[in-house]
N, C-alpha and C positions, 0 to 999 in steps of 0.2 A: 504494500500500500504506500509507504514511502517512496519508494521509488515512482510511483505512479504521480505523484506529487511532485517530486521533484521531476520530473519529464513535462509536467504541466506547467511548472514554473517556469524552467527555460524556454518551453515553445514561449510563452506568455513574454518572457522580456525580449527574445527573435522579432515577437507579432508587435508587441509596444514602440521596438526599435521601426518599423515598418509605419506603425500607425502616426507616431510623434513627428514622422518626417516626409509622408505624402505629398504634403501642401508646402514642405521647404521649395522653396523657389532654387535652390542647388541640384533638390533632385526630383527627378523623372520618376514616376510611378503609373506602373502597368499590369492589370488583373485581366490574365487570359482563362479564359475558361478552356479545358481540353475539346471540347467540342468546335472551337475555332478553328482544330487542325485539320477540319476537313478529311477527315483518315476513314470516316464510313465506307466507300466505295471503293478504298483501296483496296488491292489485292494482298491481304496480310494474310502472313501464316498464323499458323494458333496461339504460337508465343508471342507475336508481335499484337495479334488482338487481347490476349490476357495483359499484356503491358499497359494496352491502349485503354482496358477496361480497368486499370486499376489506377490509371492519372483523374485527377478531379481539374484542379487550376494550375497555373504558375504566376506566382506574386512577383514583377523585377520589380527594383527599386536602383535605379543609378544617381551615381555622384558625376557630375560634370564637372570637372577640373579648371577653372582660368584663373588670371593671374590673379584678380580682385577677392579671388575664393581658399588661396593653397592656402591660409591656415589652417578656415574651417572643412578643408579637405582631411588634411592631417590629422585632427581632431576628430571626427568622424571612423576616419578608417583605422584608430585606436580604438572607438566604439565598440563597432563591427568589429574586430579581430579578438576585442576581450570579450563579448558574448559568445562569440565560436568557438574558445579556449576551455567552454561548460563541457566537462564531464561527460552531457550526455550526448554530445555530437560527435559522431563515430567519425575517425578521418576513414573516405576510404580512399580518395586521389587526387594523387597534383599532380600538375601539371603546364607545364610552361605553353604556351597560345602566341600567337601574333597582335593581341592587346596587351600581351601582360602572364604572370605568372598567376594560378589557379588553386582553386583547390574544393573536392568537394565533399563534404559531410552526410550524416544521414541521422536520423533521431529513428529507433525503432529497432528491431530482430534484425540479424544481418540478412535474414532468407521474409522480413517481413517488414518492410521501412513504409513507415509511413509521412515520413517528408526528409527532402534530399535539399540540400543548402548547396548552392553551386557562388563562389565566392570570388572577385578576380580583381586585382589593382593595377591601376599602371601609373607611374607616378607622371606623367604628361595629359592624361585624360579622365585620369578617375579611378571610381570603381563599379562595378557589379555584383549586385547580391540578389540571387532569384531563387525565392523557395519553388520547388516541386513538391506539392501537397494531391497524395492519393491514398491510398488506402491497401495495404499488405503487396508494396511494390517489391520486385522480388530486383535485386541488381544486374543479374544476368538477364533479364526480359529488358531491362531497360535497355541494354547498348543494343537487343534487336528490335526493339521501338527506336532508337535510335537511325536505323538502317530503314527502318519502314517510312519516317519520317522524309526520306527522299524520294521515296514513291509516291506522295501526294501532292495533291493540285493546293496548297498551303504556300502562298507567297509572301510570307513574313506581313500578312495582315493585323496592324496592331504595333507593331515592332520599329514604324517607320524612325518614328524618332531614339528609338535605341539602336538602331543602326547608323544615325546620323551621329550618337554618342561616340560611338564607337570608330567612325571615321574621323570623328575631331572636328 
């Protein structure tokens, strides 16, 4: 039962960090439902559809970086790094990208996650912090949801201005 407490506390200060900073004017805030991804018609195999059927949303939330900002960039992405550093955020991969070094987390079973924290800094542009919130996601389904996600007609609907983040 504690533990079950403590796992509600940290989603709770992840979601607070989320909510307290919607409406900053620093950062970009974007709630996609999985159903945006257009993936019904796709041709998925069974694990690609179990993956698909066990995503709900993905919450981004980005830092835009300019000069008028790099304290409260700084400040911020001390935040973010010491709520990820809770106990109950499993690492399970970094990895270095072409905006920046990565890394991503998971709250839940390692064969039962129920939200995945994908985390990413670059010290000229910002940062990225996007919850994946579904429901007994399995890690191995997701890198073939992953793969499946290039089979559909999903043209980063949503995403435009986090893609304009991301180009700078």
């Amino acid at each position: 039962m504690a533990l079950s407490l403590i796992a509600c506390s940290s989603n709770q200060s992840l979601q607070e960090y989320y909510v307290e900073n919607s409406e900053n004017p620093n950062f970009l805030s974007i709630d996609l439902p999985a159903s945006l991804l257009n993936m019904e018609e796709a041709a998925l195999t069974a694990t690609q559809r179990e993956a698909l059927a066990s995503l709900r949303k993905l919450n981004v939330l980005a830092f835009k970086k300019t000069d008028a900002n790099s304290a409260a960039f700084e400040s911020e992405k001390a935040k973010v790094k010491s709520i990820l550093k809770n106990k109950n955020f499993n690492e399970l991969m970094k990895v270095n990208t072409s905006f920046g070094k990565a890394s991503i987390r998971y709250v839940g079973e390692d064969d039962a996650i129920d939200e995945m924290i994908i985390y990413g800094d670059n010290a000229d542009k910002g940062f990225l912090l996007v919850r994946v919130l579904g429901d007994n996601m399995n890690p191995a389904n997701m890198a073939q949801f992953m793969q499946a996600l290039q089979k559909t007609d999903y043209k980063g609907e949503g995403l435009e201005k986090l893609a304009d983040l991301i180009k700078g």
